[in-house]
C-alpha positions in Angstrom: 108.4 161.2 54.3 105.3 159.1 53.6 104.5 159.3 57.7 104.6 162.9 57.2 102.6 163.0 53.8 99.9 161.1 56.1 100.0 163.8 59.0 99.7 166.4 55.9 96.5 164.6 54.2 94.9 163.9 57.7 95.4 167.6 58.7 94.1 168.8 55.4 91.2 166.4 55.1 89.9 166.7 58.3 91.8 169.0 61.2 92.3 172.6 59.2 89.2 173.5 60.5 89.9 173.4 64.1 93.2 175.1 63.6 92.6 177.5 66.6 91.8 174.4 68.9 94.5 172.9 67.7 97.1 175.8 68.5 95.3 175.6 72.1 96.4 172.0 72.6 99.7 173.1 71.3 100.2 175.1 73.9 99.0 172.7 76.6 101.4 170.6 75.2 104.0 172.5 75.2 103.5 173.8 79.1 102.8 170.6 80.5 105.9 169.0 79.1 108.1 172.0 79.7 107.3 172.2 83.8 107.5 168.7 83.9 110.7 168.2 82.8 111.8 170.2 85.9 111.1 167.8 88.3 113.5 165.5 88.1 116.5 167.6 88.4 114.3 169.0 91.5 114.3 165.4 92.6 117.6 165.0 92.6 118.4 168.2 94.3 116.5 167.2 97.2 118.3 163.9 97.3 121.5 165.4 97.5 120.2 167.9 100.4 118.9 165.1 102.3 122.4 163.1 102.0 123.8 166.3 102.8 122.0 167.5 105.6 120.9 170.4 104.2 117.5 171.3 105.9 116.7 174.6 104.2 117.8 173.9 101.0 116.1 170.7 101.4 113.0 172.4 102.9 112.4 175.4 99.9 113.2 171.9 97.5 110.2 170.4 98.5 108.3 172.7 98.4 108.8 173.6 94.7 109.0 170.5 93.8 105.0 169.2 95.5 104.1 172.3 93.9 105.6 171.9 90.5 103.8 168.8 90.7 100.0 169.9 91.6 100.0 172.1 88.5 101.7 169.6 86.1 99.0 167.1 87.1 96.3 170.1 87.1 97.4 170.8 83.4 97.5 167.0 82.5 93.8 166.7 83.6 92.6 169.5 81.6 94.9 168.6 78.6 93.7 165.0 78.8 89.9 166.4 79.0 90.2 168.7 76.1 92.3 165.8 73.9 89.2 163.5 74.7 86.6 165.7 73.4 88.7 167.4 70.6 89.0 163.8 69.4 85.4 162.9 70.2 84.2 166.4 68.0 86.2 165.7 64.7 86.0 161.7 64.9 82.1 162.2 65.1 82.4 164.9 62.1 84.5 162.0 60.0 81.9 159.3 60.9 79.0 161.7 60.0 80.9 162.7 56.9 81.6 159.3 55.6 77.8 158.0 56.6 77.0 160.2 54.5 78.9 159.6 51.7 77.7 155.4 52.5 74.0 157.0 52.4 74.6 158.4 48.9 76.6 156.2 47.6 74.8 154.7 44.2 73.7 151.6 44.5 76.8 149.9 42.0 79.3 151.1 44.5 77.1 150.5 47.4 77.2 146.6 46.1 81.0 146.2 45.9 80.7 146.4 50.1 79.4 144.3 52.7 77.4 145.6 55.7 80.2 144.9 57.8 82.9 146.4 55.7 81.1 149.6 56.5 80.3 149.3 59.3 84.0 148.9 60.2 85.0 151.8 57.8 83.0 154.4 59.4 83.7 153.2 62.8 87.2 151.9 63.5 88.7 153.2 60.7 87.4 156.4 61.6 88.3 156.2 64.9 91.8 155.3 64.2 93.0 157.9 62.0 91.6 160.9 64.8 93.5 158.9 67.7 96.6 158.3 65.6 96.6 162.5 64.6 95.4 163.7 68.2 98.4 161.2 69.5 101.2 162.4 66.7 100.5 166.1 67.9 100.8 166.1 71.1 103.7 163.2 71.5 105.7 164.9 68.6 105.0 168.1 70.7 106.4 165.7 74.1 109.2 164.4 72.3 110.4 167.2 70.8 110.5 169.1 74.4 111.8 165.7 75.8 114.3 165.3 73.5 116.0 168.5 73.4 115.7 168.9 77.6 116.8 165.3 78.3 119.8 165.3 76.1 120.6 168.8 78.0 120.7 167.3 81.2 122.3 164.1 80.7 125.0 166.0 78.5 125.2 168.1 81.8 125.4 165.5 84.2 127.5 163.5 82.1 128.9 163.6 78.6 130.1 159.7 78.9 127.4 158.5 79.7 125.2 160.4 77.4 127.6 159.2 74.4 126.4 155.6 75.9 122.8 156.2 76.4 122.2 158.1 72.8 123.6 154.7 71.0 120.2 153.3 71.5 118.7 155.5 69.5 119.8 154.5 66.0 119.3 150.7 67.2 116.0 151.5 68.2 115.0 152.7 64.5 116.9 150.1 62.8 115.2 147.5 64.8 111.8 148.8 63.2 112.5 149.1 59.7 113.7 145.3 59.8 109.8 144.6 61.0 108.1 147.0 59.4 107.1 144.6 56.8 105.8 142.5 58.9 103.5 144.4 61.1 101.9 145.9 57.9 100.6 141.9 56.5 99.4 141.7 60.2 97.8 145.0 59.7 96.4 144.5 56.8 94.9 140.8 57.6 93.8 142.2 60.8 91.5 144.8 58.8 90.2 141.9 56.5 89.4 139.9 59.3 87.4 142.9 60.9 85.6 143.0 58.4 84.5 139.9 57.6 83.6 139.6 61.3 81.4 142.6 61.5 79.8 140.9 57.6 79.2 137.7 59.8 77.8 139.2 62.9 75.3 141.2 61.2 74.1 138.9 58.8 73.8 136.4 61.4 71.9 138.5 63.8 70.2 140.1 61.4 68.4 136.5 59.6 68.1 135.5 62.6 64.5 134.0 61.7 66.1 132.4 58.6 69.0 131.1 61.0 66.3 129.3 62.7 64.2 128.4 59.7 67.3 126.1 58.1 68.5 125.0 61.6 71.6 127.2 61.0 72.4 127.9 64.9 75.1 125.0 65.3 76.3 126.2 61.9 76.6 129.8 62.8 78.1 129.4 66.5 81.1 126.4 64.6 81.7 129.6 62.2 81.9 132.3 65.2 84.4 130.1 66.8 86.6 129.4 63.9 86.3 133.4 63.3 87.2 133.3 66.5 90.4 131.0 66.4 91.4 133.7 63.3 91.6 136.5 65.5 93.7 134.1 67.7 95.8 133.3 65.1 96.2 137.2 63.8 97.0 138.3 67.6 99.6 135.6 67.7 101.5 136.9 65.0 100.8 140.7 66.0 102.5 139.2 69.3 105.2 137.1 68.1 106.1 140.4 65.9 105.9 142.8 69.3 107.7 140.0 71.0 110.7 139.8 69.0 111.3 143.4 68.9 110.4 143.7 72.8 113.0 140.9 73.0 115.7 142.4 70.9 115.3 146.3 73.0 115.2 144.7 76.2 118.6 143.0 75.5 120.3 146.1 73.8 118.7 148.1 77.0 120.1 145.6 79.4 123.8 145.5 77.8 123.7 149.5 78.3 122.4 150.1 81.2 125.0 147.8 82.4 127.9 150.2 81.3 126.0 153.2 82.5 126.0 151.6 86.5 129.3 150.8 85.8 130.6 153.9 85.0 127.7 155.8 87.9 130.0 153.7 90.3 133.3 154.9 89.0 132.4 158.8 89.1 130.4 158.2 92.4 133.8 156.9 93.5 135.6 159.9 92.2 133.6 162.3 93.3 132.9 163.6 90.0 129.0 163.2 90.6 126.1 162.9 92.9 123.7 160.1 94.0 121.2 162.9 93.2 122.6 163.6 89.9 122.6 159.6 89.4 118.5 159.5 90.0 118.3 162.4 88.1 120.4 161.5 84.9 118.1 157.9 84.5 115.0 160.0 85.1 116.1 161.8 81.7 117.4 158.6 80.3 114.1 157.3 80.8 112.1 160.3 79.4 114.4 160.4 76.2 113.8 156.5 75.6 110.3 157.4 76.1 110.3 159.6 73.5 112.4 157.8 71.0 109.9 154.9 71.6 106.6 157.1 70.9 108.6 158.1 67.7 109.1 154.6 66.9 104.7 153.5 67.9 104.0 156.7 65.7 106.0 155.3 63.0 104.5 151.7 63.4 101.0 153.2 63.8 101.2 154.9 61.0 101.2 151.5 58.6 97.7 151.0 59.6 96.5 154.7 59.9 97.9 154.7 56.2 95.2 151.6 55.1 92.5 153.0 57.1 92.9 156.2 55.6 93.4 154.3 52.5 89.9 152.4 53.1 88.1 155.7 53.9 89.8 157.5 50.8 88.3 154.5 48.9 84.7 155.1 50.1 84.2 158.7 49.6 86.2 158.4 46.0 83.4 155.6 45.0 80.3 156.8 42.6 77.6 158.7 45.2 74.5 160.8 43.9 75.9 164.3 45.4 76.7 166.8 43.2 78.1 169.8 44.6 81.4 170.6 46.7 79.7 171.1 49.8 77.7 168.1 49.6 74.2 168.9 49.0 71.7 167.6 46.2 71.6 171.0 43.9 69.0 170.7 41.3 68.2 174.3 41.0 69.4 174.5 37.0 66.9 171.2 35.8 63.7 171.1 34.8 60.6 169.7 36.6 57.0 168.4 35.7 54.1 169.0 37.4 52.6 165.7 36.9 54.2 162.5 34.9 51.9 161.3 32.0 53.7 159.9 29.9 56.8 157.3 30.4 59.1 156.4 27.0 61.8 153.5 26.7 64.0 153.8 24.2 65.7 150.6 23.2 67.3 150.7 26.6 70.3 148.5 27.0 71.8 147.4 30.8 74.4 145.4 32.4 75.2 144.7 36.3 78.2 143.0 34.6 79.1 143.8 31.3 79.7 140.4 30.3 76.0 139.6 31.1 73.7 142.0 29.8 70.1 142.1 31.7 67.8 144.3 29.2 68.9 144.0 25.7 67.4 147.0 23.2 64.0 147.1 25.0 61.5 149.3 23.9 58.0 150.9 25.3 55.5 153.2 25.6 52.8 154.5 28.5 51.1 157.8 27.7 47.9 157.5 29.9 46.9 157.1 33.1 46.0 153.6 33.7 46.9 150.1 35.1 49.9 148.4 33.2 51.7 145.0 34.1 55.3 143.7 33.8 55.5 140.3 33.9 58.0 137.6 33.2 60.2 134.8 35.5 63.0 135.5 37.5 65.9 137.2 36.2 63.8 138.1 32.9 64.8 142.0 33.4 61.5 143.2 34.3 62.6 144.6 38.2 65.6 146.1 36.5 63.8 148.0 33.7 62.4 150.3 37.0 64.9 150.5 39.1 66.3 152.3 36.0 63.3 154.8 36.1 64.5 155.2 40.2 67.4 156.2 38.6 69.2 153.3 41.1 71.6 152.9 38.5 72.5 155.0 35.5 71.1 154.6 31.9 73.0 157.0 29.0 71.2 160.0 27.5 68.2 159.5 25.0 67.3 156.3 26.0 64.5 156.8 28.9 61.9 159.8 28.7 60.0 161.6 31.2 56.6 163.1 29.6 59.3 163.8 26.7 62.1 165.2 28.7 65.9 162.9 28.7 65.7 161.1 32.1 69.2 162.7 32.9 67.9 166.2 32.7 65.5 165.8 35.4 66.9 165.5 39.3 67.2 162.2 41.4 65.3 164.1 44.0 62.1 164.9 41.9 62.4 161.5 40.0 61.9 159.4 43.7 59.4 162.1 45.1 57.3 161.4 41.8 58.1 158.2 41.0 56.9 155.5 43.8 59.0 152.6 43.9 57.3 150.2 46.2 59.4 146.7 46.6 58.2 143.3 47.6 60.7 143.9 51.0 59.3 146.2 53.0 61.2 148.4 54.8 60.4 148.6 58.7 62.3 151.4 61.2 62.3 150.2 64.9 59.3 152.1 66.0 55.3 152.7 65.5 53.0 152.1 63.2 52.3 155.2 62.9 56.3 156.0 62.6 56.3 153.7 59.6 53.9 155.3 57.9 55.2 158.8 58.1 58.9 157.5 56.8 57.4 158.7 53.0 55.8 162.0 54.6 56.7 163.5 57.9 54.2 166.3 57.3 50.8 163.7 56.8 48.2 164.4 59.2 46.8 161.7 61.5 43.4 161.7 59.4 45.4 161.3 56.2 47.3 158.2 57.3 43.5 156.7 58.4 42.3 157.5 55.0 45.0 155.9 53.1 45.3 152.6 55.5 41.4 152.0 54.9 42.4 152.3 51.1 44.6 149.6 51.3 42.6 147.4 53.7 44.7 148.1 56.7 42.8 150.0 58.9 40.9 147.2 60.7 43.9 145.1 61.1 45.5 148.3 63.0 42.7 148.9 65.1 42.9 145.2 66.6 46.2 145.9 68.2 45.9 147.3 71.4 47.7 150.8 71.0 46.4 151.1 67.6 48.6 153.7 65.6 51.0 153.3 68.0 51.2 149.7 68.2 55.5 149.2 68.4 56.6 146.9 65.3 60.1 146.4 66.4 63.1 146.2 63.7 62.0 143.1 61.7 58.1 144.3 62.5 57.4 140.8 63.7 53.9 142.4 65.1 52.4 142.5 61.2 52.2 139.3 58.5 53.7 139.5 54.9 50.6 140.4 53.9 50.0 143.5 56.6 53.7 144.5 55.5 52.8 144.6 52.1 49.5 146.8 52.7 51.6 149.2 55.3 54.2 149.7 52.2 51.3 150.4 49.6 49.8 152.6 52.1 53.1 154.2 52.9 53.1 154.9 49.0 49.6 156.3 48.9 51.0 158.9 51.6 53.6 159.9 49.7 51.4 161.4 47.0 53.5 160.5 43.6 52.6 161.1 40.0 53.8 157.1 39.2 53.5 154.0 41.0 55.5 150.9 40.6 55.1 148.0 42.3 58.0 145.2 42.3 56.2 142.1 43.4 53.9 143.8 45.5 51.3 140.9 45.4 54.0 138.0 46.3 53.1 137.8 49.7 49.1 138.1 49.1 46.6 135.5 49.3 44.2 134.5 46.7 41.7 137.5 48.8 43.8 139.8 49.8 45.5 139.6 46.3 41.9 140.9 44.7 41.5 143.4 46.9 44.6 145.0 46.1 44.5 144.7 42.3 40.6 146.5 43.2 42.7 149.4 44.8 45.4 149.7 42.3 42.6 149.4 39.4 40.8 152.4 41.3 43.7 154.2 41.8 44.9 153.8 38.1 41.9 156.2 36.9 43.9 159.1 37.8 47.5 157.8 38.1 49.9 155.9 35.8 50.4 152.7 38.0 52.7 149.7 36.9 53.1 146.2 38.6 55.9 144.4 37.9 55.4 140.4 39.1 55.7 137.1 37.7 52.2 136.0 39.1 50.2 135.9 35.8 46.7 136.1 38.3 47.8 139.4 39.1 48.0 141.3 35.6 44.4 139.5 34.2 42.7 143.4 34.9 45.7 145.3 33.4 44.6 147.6 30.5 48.1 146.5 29.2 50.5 144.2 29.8 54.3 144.0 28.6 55.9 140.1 28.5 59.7 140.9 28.8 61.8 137.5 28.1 66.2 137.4 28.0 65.7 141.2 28.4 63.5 142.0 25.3 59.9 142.7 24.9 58.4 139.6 23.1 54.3 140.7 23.3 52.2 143.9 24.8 48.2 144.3 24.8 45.8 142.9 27.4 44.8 139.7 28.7 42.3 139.3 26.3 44.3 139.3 23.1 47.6 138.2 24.4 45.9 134.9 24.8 44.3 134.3 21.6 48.1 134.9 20.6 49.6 131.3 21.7 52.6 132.6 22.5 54.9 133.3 25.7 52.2 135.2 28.1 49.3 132.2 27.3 52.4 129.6 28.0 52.9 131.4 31.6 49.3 131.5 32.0 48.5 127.8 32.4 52.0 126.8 33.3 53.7 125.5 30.4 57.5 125.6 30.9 58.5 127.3 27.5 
């Protein structure tokens, strides 16, 4: 029952929409299996009128039978063609579905996965389940037809045999419920182990520079192999598992077939039946073991189409940002604001875990354009207070305030197209310069992205590289330094044309210079924009009109740089060093 609860779900999830494509196959199905269950009595008829002598019987034989078999193969290869891009179709819609649901997903469910666990998910999970539903339809479909034609025949041909034969049946079904158990902990460490491969490899590939920074390589290749000698020691069970069972048919197999010869020699002897009905019978023997033994794969397969769909289940059920049935961002029903000018905390309280809670009560206002710093050390809470704003994770009602309006009531979309959020790592697609740019507006215009790169300082630096704009940065945009990287990203932001900016430890990669000139351009741009830098580096925040000193997730002092250090307190500490 639970096999069939699985074909239900699969079918309802994913396959009721093809339901006329489906019916199509059906019919394939149905028509190849049905004509080619003909051929074997046909191919024992022309056995007998060969020993028989029989040249026109033999004759008309053949013929039907080389023609019975052109269209059975004809309808196999377009059966086999439409299967492979049936499956291709709705295993592509699954994968595009749950990369979607990944894309969405909000950033505390995104952080309970690995790369590689979703990788695999959307991939071989996804894979897995369409193969196992394509394959249950159109084997039930065989086996059904199978079944019910091969038991006619050898009933036919011979009832004591067929009493003999149908024994293995019931073995056959008993013999997998004694390993079903097994095959499912091989199942399910084989699916851990994928994904803690696919973890491995892409981390590993994708720090590759740090790799080589810490001397990792040896490291790295001893950890392949052992990950390696795992897989080993996963297929070894998988095979010692398929082994025993293959062991145990072959002998209940071998012990029957030997009392079906026996008794073909007997009847042969009597003259109760043919040398062509002989072939025939064990060419319907074999088709009905085939069949029992794609009931019994189905009913194995479906331990691990069970945990994949399981794993899938588990992804689209996790927290994701979309909203409606149908899967699109609706925000037609909330309000929107022109232009943010004014940004409200609200003794805001926040916890990755709950048993260690990051901002604790804090409290602050910004009502005018202007230049405004964050600063504290690591882990202090200040990167968290904004990635609150970016609504990255969620913050209960009355607690943060848009230009007076309850942060909840206003839609993720607008928030992140108003809102800048501009991160010490830069993001970088595997393309142009010019494509990197346009990832925060596809519609700039060429003179638009010149215009904000000489803002940022950038321009010259592009114009040095030989194709300019077009200059190809690659996926870890090796082509640029830290500090290029961190001008494209600001210019990137400029582009996007918000009412806020924040920037998370935008100056961390700049030099004493490059450093000046940026606070110069985010000082400029302040006169008409409410821009906040969040940063540890107390050389940064000296030209802030105010700064905010957040310590164990509470404000502890606010005003400039001017009277925070006549105060002798936390910000003058950081100032000259002093490890408070």
């Amino acid at each position: 029952m639970r096999d069939i609860s699985i074909f239900t779900r699969l079918y309802k999830l994913y396959f009721s929409k093809y339901l006329r494509s489906l019916i199509f196959l059906t019919l394939l199905v149905v028509l190849f299996v049905a004509l080619g269950s003909i051929n074997p009595y046909l191919f024992g008829v022309l056995i007998d009128t060969m020993i028989n002598q029989d040249f026109q019987a033999f004759h008309t034989a053949l013929i039907l039978y080389v023609s019975l078999n052109l269209i059975v193969s004809s309808i196999g290869i377009v059966k086999e063609r439409i299967t492979s891009i049936f499956s291709y179709k709705v295993s592509s819609q699954i994968k595009e579905r749950l990369f979607k649901k990944v894309i969405y997903l909000k950033c505390v469910s995104r952080e309970k996965y690995s790369t590689g666990e979703l990788m695999q998910r959307i991939q071989g999970d996804s894979d897995g389940v369409v193969r196992f539903y394509i394959d249950a339809l159109t084997n039930i479909l065989s086996v059904i037809f199978n079944l019910a034609i091969s038991i006619y025949f050898i009933l036919s041909i011979s009832p004591v045999n067929a009493v003999l034969s149908l024994l293995n049946i019931p073995l056959i079904f008993i013999l997998n419920k004694v390993f079903k158990k097994g095959i499912a902990r091989v199942v399910k460490a084989q699916n851990i182990h994928n994904d803690q491969r696919m973890s491995f490899l892409h981390e590993s590939v994708e720090n590759y520079q740090h790799v080589k920074v810490f001397c990792l390589e040896d490291e790295k290749i001893n950890n392949h192999q052992v990950n390696i000698l795992d897989g080993l020691d996963i297929l070894r069970k998988n095979l010692n598992i398929s082994n025993a069972m293959g062991i145990i048919k072959n002998f209940i197999n071998a012990v029957i077939n030997y009392g079906l010869f026996y008794i073909f020699a007997f009847l042969i002897h009597r003259g109760s039946l043919t040398i062509g009905q002989m072939v025939s019978y064990n060419v319907y023997v074999t088709r009905l073991y085939d069949a029992i033994s794609k009931i019994s794969s189905l009913n194995l397969d479906s331990i691990s189409v069970r945990m994949s769909l399981e794993r899938i289940e588990q992804i689209e059920n996790e927290l994701n940002e979309l909203v409606s049935e149908n899967e699109t961002l609706d925000f037609s029903d909330m309000p929107e604001i022109k232009f943010i000018s004014h940004l409200c905390f609200n003794k805001v309280h926040f916890a990755y875990n709950v048993t260690e809670p990051v901002l604790k009560g804090i409290s602050l206002e910004i009502d005018k354009n202007g230049f405004y710093s964050i600063v504290g050390k690591n882990g202090s809470g200040k990167s968290t207070l904004f990635r609150l704003i970016a609504k990255f994770y969620d913050v209960e009602n009355d607690y943060i305030y848009i230009n007076g309006i309850d942060i909840n009531k206003l839609s993720i979309d607008y928030i992140r197209r108003e809102i800048i959020y501009v991160s010490k790592d830069v993001y970088i697609v595997n393309g142009s310069i010019k494509d990197n740019l346009m990832v925060s507006n596809s519609a700039a215009t060429f003179n638009e992205l010149e215009e904000c790169c000489k803002k940022v300082g950038l321009y010259e630096d592009i114009l040095s590289f030989e194709n300019g704009f077009e200059t190809l940065l690659g996926v870890n945009g090796n082509q640029l330094s830290s500090g290029q990287k961190q001008k494209l990203n600001f210019a990137r932001a400029l582009l996007k044309k918000g009412s806020i900016f924040i920037l998370d430890e935008a100056t961390s990669d700049l030099d004493g210079l490059a450093e000046q000139d940026f606070i110069y351009i985010i000082k400029k741009l302040s006169s008409n924009y409410i821009v906040i830098l969040i940063t540890h580096k107390i050389s940064s925040v000296i030209h802030s009109d105010e700064i905010f000193v957040i310590d164990d997730g509470i404000i502890k002092e606010s005003g400039n740089h001017h009277s925070l250090m006549h105060r002798n307190g936390l910000y003058r500490d950081m100032f000259y060093g002093i490890d408070s």
